[in-house]
C-alpha positions in Angstrom: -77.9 17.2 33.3 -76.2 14.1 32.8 -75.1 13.1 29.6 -75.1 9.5 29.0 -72.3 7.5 27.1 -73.2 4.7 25.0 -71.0 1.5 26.7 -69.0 0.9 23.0 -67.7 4.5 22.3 -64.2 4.1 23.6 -63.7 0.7 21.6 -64.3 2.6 19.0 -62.9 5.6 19.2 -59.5 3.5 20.2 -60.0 1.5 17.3 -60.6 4.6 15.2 -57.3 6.3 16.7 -55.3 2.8 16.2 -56.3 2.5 13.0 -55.2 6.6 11.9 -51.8 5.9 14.0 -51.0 3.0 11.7 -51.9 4.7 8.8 -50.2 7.6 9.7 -47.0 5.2 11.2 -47.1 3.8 7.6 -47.7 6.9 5.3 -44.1 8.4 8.0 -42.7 5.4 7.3 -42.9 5.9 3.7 -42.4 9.2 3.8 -39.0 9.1 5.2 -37.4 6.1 3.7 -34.6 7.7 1.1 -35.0 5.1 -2.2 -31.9 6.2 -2.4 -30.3 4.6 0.8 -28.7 1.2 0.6 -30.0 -0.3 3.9 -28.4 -3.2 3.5 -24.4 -3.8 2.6 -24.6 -4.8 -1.2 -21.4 -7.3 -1.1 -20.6 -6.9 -4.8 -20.5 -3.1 -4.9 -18.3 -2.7 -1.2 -15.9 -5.8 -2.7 -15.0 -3.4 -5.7 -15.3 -0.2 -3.6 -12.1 -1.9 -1.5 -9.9 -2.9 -3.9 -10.2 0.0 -5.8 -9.6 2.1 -2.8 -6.5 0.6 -1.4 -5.1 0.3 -5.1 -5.7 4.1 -5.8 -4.7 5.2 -2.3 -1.3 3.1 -2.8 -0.5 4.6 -5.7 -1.2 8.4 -5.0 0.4 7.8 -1.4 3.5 7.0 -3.3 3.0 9.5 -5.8 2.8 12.5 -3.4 5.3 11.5 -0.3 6.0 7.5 -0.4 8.3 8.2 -3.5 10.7 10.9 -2.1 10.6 8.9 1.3 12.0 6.2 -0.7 14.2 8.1 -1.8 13.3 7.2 -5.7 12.3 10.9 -6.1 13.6 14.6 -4.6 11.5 17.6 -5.6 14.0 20.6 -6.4 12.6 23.4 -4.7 11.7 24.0 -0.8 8.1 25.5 -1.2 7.3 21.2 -2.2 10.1 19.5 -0.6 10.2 20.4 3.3 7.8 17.2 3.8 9.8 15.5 1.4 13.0 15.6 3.3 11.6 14.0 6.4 10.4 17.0 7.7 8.5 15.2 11.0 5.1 14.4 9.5 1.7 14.6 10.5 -0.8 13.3 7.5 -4.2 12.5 8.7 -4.9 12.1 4.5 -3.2 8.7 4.6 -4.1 7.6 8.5 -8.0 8.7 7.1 -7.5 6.6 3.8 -6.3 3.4 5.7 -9.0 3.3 8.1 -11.6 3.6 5.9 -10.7 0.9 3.9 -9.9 -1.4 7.4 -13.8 -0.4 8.3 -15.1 -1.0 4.8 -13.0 -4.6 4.3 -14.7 -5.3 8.1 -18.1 -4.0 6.8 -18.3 -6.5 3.6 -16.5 -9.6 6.3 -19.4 -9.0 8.8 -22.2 -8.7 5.5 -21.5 -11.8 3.9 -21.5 -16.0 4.2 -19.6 -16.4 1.2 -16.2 -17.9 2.7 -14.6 -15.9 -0.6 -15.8 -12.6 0.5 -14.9 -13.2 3.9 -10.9 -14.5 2.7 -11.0 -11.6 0.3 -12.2 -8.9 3.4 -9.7 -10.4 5.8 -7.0 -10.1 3.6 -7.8 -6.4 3.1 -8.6 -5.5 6.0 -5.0 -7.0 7.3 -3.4 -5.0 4.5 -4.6 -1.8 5.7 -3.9 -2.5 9.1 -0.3 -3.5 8.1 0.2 -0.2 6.6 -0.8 2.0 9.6 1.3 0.2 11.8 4.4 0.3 9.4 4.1 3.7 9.0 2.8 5.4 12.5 4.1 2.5 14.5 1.5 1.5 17.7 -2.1 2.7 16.7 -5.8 2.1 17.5 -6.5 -1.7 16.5 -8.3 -3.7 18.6 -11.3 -1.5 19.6 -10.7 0.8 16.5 -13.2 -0.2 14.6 -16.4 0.2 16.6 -18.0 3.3 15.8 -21.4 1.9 15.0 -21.2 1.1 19.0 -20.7 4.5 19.7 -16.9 4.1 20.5 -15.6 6.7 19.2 -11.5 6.8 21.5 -9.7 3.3 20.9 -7.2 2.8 22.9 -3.6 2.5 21.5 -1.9 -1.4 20.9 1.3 -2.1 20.5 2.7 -3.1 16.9 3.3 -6.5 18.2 -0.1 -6.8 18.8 -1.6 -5.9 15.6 0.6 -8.4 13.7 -0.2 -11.2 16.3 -3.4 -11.1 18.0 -5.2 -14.0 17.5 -8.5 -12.2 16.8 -7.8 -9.0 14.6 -3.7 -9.8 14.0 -2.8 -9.3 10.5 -0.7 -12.8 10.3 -3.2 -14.7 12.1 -6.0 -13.4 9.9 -4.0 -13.6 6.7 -3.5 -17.3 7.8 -7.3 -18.0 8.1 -7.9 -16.3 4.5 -6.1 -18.8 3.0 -7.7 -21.6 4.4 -10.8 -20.2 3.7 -10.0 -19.4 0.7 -9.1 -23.2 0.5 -12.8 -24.7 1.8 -14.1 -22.0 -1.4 -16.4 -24.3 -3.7 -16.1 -22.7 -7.1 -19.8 -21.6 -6.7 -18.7 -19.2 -4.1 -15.7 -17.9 -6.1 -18.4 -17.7 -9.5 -21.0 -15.7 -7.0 -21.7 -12.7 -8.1 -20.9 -11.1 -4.8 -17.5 -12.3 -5.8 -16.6 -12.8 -9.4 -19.1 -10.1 -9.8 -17.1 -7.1 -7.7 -13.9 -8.4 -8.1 -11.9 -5.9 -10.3 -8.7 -7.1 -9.1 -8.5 -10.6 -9.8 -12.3 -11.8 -11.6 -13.1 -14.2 -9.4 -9.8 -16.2 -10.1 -9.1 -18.3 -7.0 -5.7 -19.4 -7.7 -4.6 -15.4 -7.8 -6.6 -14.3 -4.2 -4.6 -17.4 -3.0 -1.4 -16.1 -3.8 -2.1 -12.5 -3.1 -2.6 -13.7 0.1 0.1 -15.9 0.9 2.7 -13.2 -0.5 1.3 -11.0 1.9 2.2 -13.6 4.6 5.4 -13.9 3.1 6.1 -10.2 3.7 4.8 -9.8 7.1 6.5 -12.6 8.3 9.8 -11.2 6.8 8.9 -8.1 8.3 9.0 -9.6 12.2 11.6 -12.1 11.5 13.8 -10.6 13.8 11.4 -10.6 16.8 9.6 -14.2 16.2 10.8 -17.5 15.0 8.8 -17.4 11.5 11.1 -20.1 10.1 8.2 -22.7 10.2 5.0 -21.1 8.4 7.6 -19.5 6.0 8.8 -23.0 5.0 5.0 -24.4 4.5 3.9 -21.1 2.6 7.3 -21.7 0.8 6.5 -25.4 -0.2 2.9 -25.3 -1.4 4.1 -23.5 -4.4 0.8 -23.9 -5.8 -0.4 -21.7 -3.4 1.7 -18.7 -4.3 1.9 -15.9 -7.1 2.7 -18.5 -9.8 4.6 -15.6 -12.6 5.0 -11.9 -13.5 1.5 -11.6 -14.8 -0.5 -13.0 -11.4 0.8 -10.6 -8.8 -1.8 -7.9 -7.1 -1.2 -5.7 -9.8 -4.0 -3.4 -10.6 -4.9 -1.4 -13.6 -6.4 2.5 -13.3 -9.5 4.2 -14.5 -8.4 6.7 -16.4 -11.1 9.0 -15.3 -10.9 10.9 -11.5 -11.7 10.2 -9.2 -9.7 6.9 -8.9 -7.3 7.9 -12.0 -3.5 7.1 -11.8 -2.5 10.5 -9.5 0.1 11.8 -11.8 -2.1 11.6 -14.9 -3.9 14.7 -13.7 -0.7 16.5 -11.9 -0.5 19.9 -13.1 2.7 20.3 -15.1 4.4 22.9 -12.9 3.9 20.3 -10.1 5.3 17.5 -12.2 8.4 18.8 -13.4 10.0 19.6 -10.4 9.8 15.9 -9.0 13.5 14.5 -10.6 14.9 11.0 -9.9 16.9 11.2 -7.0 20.8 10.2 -7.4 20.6 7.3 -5.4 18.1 5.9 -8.1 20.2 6.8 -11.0 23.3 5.6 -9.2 21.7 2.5 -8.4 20.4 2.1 -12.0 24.1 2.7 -13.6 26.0 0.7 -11.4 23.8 -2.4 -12.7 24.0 -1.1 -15.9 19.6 -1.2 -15.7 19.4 1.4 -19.0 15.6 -0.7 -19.8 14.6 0.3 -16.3 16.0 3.5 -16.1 14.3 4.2 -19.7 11.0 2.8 -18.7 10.5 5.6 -16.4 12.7 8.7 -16.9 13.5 10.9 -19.6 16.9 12.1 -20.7 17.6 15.5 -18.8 17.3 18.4 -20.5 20.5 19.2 -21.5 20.5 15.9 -23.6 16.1 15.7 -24.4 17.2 15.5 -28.4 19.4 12.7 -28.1 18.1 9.8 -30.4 20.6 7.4 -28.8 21.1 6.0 -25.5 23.9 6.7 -22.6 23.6 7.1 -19.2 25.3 10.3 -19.2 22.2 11.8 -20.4 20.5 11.1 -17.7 20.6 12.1 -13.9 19.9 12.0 -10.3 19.1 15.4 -7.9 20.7 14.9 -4.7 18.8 15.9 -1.5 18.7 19.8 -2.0 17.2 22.6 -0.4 16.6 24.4 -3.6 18.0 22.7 -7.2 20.1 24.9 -9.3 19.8 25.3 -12.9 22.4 23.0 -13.6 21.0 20.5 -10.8 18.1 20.8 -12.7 19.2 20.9 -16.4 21.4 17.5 -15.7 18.6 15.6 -13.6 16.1 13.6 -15.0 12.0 13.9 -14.3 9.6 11.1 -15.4 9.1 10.2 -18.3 5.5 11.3 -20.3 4.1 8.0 -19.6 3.5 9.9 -16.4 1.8 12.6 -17.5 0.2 13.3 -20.9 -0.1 17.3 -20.4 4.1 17.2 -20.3 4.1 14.7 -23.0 5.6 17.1 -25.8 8.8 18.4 -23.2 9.7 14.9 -22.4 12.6 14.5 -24.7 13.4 10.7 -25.2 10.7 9.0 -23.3 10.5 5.4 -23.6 6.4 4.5 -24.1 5.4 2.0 -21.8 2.0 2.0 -19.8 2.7 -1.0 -17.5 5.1 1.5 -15.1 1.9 3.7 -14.0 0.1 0.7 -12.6 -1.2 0.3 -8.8 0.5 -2.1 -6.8 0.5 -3.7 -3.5 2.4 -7.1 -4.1 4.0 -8.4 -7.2 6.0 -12.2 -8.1 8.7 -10.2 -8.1 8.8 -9.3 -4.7 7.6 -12.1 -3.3 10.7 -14.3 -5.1 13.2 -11.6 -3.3 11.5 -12.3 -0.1 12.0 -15.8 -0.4 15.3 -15.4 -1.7 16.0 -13.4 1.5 14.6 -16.2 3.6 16.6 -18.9 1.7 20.0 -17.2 2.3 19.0 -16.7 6.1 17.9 -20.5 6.2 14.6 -19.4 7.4 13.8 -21.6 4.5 15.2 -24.5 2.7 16.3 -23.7 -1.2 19.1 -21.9 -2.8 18.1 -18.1 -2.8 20.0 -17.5 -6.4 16.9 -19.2 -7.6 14.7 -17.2 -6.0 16.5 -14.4 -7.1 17.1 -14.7 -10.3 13.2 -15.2 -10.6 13.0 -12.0 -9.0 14.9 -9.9 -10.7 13.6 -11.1 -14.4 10.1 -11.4 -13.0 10.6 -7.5 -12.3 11.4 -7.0 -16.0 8.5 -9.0 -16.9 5.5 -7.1 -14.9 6.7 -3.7 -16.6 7.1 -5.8 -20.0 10.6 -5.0 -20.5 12.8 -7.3 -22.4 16.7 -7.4 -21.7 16.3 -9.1 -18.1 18.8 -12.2 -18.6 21.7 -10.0 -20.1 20.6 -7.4 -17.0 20.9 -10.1 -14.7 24.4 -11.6 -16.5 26.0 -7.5 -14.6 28.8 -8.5 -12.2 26.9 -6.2 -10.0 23.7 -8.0 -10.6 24.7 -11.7 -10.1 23.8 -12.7 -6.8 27.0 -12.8 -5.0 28.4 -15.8 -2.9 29.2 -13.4 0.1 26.4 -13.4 2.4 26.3 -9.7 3.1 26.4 -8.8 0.1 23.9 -10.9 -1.2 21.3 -9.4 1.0 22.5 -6.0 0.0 21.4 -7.1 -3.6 18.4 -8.9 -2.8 17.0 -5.7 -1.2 17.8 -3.6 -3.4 16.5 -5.2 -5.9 13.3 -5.3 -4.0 13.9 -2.0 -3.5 13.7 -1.3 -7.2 10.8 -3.1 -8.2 9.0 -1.3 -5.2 8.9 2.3 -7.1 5.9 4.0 -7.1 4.4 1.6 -4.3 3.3 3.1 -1.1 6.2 3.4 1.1 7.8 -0.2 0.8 11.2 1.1 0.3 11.4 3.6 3.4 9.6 0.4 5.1 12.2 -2.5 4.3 15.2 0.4 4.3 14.0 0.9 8.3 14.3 -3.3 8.9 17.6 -3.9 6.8 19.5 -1.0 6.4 19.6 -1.0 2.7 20.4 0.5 0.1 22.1 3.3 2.3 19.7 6.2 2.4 21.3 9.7 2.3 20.4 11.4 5.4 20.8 14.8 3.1 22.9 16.4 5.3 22.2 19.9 5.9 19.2 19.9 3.5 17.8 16.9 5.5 15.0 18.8 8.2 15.1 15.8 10.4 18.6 16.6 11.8 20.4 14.3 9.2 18.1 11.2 10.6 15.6 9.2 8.4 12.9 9.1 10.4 11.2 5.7 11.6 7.8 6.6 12.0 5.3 9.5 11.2 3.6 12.1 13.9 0.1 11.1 15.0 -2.3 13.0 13.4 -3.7 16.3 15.2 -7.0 14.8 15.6 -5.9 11.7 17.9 -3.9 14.4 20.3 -7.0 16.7 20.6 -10.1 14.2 20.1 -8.6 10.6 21.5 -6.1 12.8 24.0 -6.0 10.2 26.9 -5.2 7.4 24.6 -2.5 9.4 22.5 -1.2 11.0 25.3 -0.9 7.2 26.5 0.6 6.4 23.8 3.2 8.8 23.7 4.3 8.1 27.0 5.3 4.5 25.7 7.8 6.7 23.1 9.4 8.7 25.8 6.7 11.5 26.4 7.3 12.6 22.8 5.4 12.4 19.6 8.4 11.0 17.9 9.6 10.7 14.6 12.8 8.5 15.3 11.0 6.5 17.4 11.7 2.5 16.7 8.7 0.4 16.4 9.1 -3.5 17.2 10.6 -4.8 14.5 12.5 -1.7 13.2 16.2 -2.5 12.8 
């Protein structure tokens, strides 16, 4: 028997099917859409994640190794201080840190129109970038940032490379936030993708300009030596409107004082904390120039002196580069001050209150004045670099509201001197002491100029009585990128090497 189809059942019974898979594409659809997903990058809340980020991770990073690397801090005993003392270093922590926040500040560039945001994301991105090359020398830049293309191995470019290149290069990008931070209307900088997430500066265009263009300052400084900077340094350097104008407009930012983005030694457990002491190089440093508002602002009088109710230097000490302290190392050094840490607050004999000392920094007035003091005694740029200086060194008292600066700067060690050499030597050092607690500036600008002289520690030093140039690549480039870090090493020698010079290093 033959059964007979009516002509119109299979438009129907399409139709039916059609219409059950959209309902059914819909109702999966629905189903598996997480309300809680951002799908699309909310500018305003990835602006705020960055800054906060890089800020926080500054300030920890100097807290737990940029600090003793610096040598501003030695930890007493060996169980904390093997890494400490140049031990050769492989920290995926900070190399993880850094590139997160390049890949966020790339994220919010790629998200947004707002010639603001896009200044603001470049000039964070390049900031990020600047420190993994100052610290692990050539890294993964170009390419490194492609992981939603499924490239997952960058290849290795040279440090030249990431502060030139005309695409991703930290000086050429720096360059074009600032003029895009010039074409801003004041609509873009009142957005509230801008204002609205900006915890650093509040939307202020006149600070993001000079952020930036201190930045550029330092960077160009920083390759002076291998490129003829001598001409953007001198039109940065005259368009003073465009820089940090005073003490209270530098990239200075201000902690929660809840985790996770508290100010790391707030939460330090007090057996950690008290075995970090100033190092004698500090102290030296800070009695030589006869600094006692400095000093004060962040240490406490050693023990054997924590009663005292006046002040002397003698009560207060440095810890040279030991293995393991003694008790009278340890009795006659001096640890921070309780500003630092409010669980040690009752041991901390003497402390000088002052909350401006714990705050995350990347660039101050300060520093950028000493760079352009440093530039001015060169003749990279025209000016006399005592002025420079001398705004340098009493901006520095300013930012951690000290008063005092003009009779510190009146020390016949302080005064800039007319001998060129030694001039520099102060300049830096200077720089060098403002830099405290911020990242690893100091082991940075010790590498390119040689001061303050380091101690290399002697036998305590694990580094064979070397201060290392660079840090180890992390484990994870030699065993998941292995062609491009094996590469890579082969550029250094065939060796993973700590005393390896990058381009610019002195």
């Amino acid at each position: 028997m033959k059964i007979k189809y009516r002509k119109n059942i299979f438009p129907i019974a399409i139709a039916v099917l059609t219409s059950s898979l959209t309902a059914c594409n819909k109702e999966f659809e629905k189903t598996n859409t997480n309300p809680n997903n951002i799908e699309v990058t909310d500018a305003k809340t990835l602006f705020s994640n960055v800054i906060v980020s890089e800020f926080y991770n500054n300030a920890s990073n100097a807290w737990s190794l940029g600090n003793a690397y610096s040598q501003y801090i030695t930890n007493s005993y060996s169980y904390y201080n093997q890494p400490l003392r140049y031990q050769a270093e492989s920290n995926s922590t900070f190399w993880d840190q850094l590139y997160y926040s390049a890949r966020d500040a790339n994220i919010l560039y790629s998200a947004t129109t707002n010639p603001a945001v896009e200044a603001a994301a470049l000039t964070l991105r390049s900031y990020a970038f600047a420190q993994l090359t100052e610290i692990w020398g050539n890294i993964p830049f170009k390419n490194a940032l492609n992981g939603s293309q499924a490239e997952f191995t960058s290849t290795f470019d040279t440090q030249e490379t990431v502060y030139t290149d005309n695409d991703r290069g930290i000086l050429p990008c720096l360059k074009r936030a600032d003029s895009l931070f010039s074409l801003a209307t004041t609509a873009d900088f009142n957005s509230t993708e801008f204002a609205g997430g900006d915890l650093l500066f509040s939307g202020n265009s006149t600070k993001w300009r000079g952020f930036v263009n201190a930045l550029r300052l330092r960077y160009l400084m920083r390759v002076s030596a291998k490129i003829d900077v001598s001409s953007e340094m001198q039109t940065i350097a005259s368009n003073t409107a465009t820089l940090i104008q005073d003490a209270n407009s530098g990239a200075i930012l201000t902690l929660p004082s809840t985790t996770p983005y508290n100010f790391p030694s707030t939460t330090a457990r007090s057996g950690d904390y008290t075995i970090i002491f100033m190092n004698d190089l500090l102290y030296n440093t800070f009695k030589n120039t006869g600094d006692a508002n400095r000093m004060g602002a962040y240490f406490a009088a050693n023990s054997n002196n924590s009663t005292a109710t006046t002040f002397d230097f003698n009560y207060y000490g440095g810890m040279p580069m030991v293995t393991d302290a003694t008790t009278a190392q340890a009795s006659s050094a001096s640890l921070f001050n309780a500003n630092f840490n409010s669980s040690y607050s009752t041991y901390a004999g003497g402390a000088t209150s002052n909350s401006n000392v714990i705050r995350a920094k990347i660039i101050s007035y300060s520093e950028q004045e000493f760079i352009l003091a440093e530039a001015a005694l060169k003749g990279l740029i025209s000016g006399t670099a005592s002025t420079y200086y001398n705004a340098g060194v009493l901006g520095a008292y300013t930012e951690l509201a000290l008063s005092g600066g003009s009779n510190y700067l009146a020390n016949a060690n302080v005064t800039l001197s007319s001998n060129s050499a030694t001039a520099l030597n102060q300049i830096i050092t200077q720089k060098w002491l403002n830099n405290l607690g911020n990242s690893f500036e100091g082991w940075i600008e010790y590498r390119r100029t040689g001061y303050p002289i380091f101690s290399t520690g002697g036998s305590a030093n694990l580094d064979n009585g070397k201060i290392p140039y660079r840090f180890l690549y992390p484990d994870d480039e030699r065993t998941i990128n292995s062609t491009n870090y094996n590469t890579a090493v082969q550029l250094m020698g065939g060796t993973d090497d700590t005393n390896y010079k990058g381009w610019w290093d002195n």
